[in-house]
C-alpha positions as YAML, in Angstrom:
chain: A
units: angstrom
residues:
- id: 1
  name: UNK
  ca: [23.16, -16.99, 8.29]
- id: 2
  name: UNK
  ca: [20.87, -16.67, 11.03]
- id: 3
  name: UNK
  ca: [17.37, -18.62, 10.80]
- id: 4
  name: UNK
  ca: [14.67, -16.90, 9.83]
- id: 5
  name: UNK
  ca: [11.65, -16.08, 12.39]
- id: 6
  name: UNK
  ca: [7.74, -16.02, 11.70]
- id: 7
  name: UNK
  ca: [6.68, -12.61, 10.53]
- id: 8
  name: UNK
  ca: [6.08, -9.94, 13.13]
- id: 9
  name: UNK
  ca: [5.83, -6.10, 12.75]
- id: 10
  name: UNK
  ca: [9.35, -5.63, 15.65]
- id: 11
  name: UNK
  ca: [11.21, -7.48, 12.40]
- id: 12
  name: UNK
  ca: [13.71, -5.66, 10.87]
- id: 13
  name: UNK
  ca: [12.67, -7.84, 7.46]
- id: 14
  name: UNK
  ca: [9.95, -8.79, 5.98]
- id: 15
  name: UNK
  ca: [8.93, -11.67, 3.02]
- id: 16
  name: UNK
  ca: [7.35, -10.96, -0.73]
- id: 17
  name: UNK
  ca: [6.11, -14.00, -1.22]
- id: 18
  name: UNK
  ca: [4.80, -15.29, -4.66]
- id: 19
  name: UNK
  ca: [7.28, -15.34, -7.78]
- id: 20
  name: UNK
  ca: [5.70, -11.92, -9.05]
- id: 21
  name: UNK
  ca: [6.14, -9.91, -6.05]
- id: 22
  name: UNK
  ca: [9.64, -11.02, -5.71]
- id: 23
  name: UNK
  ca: [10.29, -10.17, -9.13]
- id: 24
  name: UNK
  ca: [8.88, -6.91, -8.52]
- id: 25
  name: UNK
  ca: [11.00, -6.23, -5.48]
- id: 26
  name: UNK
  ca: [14.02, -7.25, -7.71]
- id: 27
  name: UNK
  ca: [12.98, -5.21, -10.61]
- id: 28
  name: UNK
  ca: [12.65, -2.10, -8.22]
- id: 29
  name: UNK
  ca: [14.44, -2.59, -5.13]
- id: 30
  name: UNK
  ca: [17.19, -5.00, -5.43]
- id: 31
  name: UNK
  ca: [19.39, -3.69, -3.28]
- id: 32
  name: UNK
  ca: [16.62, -3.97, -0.35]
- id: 33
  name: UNK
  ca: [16.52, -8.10, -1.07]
- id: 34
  name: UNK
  ca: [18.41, -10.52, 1.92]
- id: 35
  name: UNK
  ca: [17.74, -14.09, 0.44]
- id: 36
  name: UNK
  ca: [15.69, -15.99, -1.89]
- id: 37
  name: UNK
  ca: [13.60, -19.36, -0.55]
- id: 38
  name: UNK
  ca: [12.48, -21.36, -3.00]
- id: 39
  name: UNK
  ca: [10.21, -24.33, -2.84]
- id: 40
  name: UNK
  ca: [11.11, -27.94, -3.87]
- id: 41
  name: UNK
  ca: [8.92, -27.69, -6.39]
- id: 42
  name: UNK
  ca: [9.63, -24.40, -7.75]
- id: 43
  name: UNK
  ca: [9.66, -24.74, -11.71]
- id: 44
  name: UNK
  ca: [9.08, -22.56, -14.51]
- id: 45
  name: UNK
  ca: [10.05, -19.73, -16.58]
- id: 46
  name: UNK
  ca: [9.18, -17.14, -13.55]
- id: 47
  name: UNK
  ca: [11.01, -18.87, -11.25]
- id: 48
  name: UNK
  ca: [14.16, -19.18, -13.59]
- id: 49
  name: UNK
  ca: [13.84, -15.66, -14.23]
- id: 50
  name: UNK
  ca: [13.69, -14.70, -10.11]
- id: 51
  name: UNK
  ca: [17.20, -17.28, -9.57]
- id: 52
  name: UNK
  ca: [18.60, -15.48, -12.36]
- id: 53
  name: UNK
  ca: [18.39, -11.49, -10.73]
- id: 54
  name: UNK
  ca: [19.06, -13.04, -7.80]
- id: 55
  name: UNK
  ca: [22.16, -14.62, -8.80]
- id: 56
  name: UNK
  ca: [22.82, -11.47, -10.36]
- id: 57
  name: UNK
  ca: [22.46, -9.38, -7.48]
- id: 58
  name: UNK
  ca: [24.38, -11.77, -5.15]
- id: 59
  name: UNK
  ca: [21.24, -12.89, -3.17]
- id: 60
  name: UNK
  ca: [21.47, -16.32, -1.63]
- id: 61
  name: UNK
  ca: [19.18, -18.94, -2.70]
- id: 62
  name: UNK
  ca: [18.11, -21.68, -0.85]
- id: 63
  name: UNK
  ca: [15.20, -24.44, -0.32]
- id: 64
  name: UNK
  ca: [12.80, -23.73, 2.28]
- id: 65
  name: UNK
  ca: [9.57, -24.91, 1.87]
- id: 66
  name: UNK
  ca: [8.90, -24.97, 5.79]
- id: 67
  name: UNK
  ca: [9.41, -21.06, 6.04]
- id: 68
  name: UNK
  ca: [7.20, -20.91, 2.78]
- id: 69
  name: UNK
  ca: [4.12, -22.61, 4.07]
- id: 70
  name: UNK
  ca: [4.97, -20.89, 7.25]
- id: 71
  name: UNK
  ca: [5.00, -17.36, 5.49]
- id: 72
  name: UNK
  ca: [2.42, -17.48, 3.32]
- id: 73
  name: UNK
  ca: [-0.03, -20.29, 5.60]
- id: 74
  name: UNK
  ca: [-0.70, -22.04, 2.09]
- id: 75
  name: UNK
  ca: [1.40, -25.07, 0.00]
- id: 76
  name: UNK
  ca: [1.16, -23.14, -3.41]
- id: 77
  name: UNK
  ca: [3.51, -20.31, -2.80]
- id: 78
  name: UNK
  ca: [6.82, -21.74, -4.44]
- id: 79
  name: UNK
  ca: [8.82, -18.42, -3.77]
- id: 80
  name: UNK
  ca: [9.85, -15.48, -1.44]
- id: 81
  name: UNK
  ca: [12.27, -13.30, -0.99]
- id: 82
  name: UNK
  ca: [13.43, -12.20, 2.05]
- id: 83
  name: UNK
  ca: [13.71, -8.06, 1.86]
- id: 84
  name: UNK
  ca: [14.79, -5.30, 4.50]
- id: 85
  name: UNK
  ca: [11.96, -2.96, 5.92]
- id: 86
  name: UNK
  ca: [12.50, 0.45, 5.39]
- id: 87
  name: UNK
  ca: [10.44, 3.72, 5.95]
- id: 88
  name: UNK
  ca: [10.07, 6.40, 2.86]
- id: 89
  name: UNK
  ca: [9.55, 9.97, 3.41]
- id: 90
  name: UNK
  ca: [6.89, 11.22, 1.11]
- id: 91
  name: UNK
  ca: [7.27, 13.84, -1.91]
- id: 92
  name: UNK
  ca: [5.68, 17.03, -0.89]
- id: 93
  name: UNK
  ca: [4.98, 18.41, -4.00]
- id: 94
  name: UNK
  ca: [2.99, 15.69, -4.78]
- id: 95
  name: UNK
  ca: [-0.37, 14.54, -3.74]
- id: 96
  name: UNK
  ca: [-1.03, 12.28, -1.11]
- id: 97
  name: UNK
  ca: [-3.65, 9.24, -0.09]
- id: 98
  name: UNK
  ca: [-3.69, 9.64, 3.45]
- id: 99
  name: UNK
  ca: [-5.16, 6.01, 5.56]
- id: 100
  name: UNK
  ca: [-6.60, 6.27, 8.36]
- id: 101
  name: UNK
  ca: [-6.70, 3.13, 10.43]
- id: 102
  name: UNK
  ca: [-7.43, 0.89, 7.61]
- id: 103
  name: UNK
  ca: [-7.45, -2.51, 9.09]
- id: 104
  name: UNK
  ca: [-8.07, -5.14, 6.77]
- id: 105
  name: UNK
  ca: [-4.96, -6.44, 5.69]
- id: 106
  name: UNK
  ca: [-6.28, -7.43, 2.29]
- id: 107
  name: UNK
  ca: [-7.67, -3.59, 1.43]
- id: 108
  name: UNK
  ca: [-4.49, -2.09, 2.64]
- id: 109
  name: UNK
  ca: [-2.51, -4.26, -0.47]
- id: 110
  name: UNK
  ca: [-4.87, -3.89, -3.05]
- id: 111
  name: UNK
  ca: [-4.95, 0.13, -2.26]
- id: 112
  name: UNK
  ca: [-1.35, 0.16, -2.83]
- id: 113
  name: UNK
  ca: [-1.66, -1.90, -6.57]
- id: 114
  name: UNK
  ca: [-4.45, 0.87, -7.24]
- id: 115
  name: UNK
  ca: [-3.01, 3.59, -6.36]
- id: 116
  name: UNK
  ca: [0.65, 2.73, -8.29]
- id: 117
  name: UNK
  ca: [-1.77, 2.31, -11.71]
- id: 118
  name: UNK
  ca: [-3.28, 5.49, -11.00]
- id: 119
  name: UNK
  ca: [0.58, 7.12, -10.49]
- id: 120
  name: UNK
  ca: [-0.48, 8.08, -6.93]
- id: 121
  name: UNK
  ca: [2.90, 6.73, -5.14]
- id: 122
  name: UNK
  ca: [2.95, 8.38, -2.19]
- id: 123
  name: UNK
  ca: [1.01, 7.31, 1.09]
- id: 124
  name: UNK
  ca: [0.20, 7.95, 4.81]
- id: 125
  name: UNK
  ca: [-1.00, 4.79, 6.78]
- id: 126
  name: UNK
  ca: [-1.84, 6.01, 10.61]
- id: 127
  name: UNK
  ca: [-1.81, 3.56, 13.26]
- id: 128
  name: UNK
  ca: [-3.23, 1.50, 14.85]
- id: 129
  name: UNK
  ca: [-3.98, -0.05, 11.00]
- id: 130
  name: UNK
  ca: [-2.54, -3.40, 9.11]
- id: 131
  name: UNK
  ca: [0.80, -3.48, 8.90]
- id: 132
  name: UNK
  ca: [1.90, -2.43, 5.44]
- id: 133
  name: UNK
  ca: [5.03, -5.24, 5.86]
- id: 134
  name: UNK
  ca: [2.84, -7.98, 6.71]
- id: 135
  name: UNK
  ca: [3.39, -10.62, 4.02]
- id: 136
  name: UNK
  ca: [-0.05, -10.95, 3.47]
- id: 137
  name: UNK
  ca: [-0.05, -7.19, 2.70]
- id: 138
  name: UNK
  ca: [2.69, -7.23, 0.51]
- id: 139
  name: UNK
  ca: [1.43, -10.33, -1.61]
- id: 140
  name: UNK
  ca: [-1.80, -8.37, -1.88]
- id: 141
  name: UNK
  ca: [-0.02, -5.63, -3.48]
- id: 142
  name: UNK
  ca: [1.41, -7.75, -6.11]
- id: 143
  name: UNK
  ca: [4.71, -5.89, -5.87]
- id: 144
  name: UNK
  ca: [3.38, -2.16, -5.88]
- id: 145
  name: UNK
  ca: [4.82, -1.60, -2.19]
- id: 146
  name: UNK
  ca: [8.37, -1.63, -4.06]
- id: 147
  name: UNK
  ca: [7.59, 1.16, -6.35]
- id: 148
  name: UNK
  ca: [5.70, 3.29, -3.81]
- id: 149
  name: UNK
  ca: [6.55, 6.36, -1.10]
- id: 150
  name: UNK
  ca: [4.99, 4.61, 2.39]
- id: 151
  name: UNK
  ca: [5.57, 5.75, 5.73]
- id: 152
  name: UNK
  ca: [3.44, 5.08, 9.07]
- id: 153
  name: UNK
  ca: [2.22, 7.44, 11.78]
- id: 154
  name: UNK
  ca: [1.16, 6.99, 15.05]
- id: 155
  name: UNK
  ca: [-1.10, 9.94, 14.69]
- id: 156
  name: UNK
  ca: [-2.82, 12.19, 11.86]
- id: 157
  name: UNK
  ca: [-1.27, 15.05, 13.37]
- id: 158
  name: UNK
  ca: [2.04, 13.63, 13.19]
- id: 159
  name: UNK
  ca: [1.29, 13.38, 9.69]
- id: 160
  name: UNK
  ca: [0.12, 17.18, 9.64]
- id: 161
  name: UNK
  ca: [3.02, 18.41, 10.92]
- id: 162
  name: UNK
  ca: [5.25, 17.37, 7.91]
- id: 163
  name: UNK
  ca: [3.15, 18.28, 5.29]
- id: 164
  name: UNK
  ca: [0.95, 20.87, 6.56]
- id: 165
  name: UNK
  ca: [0.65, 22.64, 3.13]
- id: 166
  name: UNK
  ca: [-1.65, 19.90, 1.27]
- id: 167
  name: UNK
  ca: [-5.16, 20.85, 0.81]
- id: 168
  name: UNK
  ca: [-7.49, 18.05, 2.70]
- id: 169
  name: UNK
  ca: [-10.30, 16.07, 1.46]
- id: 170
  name: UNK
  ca: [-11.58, 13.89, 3.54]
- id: 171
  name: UNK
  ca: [-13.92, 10.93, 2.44]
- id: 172
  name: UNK
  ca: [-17.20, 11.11, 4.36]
- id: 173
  name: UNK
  ca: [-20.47, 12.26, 4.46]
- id: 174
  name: UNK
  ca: [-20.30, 15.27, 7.21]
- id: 175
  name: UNK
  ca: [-20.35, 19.02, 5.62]
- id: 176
  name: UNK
  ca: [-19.17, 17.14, 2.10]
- id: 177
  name: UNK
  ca: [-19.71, 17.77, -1.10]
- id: 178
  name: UNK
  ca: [-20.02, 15.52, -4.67]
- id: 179
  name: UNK
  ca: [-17.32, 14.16, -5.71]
- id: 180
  name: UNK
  ca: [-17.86, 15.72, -9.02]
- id: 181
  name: UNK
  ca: [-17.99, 19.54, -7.62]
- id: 182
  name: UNK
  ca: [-15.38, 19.01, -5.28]
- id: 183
  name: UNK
  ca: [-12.25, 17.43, -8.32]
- id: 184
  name: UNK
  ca: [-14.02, 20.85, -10.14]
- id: 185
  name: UNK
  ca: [-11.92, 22.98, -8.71]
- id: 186
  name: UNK
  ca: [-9.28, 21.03, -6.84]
- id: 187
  name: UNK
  ca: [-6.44, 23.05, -4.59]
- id: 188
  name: UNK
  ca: [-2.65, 21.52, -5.11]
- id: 189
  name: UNK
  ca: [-1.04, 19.63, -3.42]
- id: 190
  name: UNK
  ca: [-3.83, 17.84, -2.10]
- id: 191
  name: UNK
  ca: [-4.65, 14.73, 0.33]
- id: 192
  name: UNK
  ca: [-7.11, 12.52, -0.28]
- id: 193
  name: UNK
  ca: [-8.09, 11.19, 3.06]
- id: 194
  name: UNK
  ca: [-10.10, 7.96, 4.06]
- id: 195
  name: UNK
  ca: [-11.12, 6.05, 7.17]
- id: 196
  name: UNK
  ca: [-11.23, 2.90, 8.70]
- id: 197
  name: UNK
  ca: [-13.56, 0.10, 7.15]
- id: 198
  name: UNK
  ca: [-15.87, 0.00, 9.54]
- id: 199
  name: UNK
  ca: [-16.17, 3.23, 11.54]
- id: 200
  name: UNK
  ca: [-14.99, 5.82, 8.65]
- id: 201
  name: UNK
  ca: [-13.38, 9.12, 9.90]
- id: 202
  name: UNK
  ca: [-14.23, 10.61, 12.80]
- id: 203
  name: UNK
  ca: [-17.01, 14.08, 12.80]
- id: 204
  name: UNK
  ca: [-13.88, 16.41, 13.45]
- id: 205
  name: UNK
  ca: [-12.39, 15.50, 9.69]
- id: 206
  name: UNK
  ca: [-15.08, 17.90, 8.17]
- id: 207
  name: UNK
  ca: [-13.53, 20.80, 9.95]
- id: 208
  name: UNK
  ca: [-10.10, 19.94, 8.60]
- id: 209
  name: UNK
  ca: [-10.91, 20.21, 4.69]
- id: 210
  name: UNK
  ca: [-13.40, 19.97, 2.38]
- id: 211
  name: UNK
  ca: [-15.22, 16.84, 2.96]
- id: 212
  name: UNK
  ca: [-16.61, 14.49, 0.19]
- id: 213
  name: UNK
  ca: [-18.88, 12.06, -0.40]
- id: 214
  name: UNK
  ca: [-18.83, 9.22, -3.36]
- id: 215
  name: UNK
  ca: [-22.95, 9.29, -4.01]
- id: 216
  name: UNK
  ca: [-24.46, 5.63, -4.47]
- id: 217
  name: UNK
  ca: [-28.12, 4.43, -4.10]
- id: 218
  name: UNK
  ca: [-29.82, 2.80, -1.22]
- id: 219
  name: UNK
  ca: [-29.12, -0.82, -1.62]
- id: 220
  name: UNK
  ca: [-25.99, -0.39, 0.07]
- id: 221
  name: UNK
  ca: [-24.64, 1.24, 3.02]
- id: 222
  name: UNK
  ca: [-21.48, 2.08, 1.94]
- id: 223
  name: UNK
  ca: [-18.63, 1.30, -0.53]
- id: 224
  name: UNK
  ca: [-15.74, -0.92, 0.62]
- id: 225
  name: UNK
  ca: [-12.85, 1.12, 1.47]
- id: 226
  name: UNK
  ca: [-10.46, -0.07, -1.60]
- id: 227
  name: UNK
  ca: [-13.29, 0.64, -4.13]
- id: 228
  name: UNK
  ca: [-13.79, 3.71, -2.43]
- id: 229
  name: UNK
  ca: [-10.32, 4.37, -2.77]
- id: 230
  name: UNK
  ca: [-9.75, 3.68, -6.04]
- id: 231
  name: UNK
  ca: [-12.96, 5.65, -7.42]
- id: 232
  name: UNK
  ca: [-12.07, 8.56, -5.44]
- id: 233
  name: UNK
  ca: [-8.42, 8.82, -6.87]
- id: 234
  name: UNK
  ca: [-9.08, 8.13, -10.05]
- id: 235
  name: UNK
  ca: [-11.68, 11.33, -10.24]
- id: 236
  name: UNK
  ca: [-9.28, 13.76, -8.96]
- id: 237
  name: UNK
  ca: [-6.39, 12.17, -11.18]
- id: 238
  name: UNK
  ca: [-8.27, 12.74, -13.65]
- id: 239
  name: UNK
  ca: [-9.35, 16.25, -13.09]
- id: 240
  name: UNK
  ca: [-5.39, 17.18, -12.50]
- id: 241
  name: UNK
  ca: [-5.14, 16.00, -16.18]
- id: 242
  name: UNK
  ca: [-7.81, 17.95, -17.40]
- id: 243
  name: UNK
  ca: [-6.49, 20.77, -15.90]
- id: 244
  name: UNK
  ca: [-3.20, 20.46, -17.76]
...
């Protein structure tokens, strides 16, 4: 088989590395796996359990604990497996967490695990942002990316276009409203809609939808986006359930 290259976003493949987001990917996407690398020094009921459904699904297994440290830039990760990139298209009858230039790789993976828990699976990521294939990404999601409807844009009206029948609420503080009024009478299918870490959405957002705003005191400036995120979902989950 061809050798494997360092991780960039023109790959056709990308690596889960860790023995739990390879077991994910296994679990949910077996089909999508290429090879399994292993460490030298991979032991343990986990990684018995990954050779095993690999085995089973006729991956190839072999040592390579060059392409580990090289993958994951640390000597503890013991496993990856090597998976095929692939872009989902997104179920419009359901709602949506649309991402708008997130850039920190970290917040982009921990989104996704959020966002699976709350039973949110499908997501917009518009470039420029983190790549959602970046190892680092994927190891932040602990495995979510498997079970989850992802697709990039190179533009939010790209993303319009599609799906221009969801109701918008952008995250911001421009024309919004509560969060508590606006999940009080919430218009479905929706989007959920946040910005970049730093900058946030731009002013023209508040004409799209109906802006909100997560209220918090003084002492801070702002949430972090994946807090953000997750508070924000969680409220109009939870108001969807109330309603039924």
């Amino acid at each position: 088989m061809p050798p494997l290259k360092p991780y960039s976003a023109d790959l056709t493949y990308s690596y889960a590395p860790g023995v739990f987001p390879s077991l994910e990917l296994m679990r949910v996407a077996p089909q999508r796996a290429l090879r399994l690398l292993l460490s030298e020094r991979a032991q343990g009921e986990g990684v018995e359990k990954l050779r095993q459904v690999c085995r089973e699904h006729g991956v190839r297994e072999e040592i390579a604990d060059k392409a580990l440290r090289r993958i994951s830039s640390k000597d503890n990760c013991f496993a990856a497996v090597v998976f095929e990139k692939w872009q989902a298209e997104l179920d419009a009858t359901r709602p949506h967490v649309v991402l708008h230039h997130p850039m920190d790789e970290g917040n982009l993976g921990t989104i996704q695990r959020t966002l699976l828990g709350l039973d949110l699976r499908d997501i917009a990521v518009i470039r420029p942002a983190a790549d959602a294939f970046d190892p680092k990404v994927v190891r932040a999601t602990m495995g979510a990316l498997f079970s989850l409807r992802l697709k990039q844009y190179d533009s939010f009206e790209a993303y319009r276009a599609e799906y221009p029948d969801h109701a918008l609420y952008p995250f911001m503080l421009d024309g919004s409203v509560l969060l508590e009024e606006a999940v009080s009478s919430v218009q479905s299918p929706y989007a959920l809609v946040f910005g970049n870490e730093g900058s946030g959405l731009p002013a023209s957002f508040a004409q799209l939808g109906q802006a909100v705003r997560i209220p918090h005191n003084n002492e801070i400036d702002s949430l972090n986006l994946s807090i953000a995120v997750g508070i924000g979902a969680y409220a109009f989950v939870h108001a969807g359930k109330k309603e039924a």
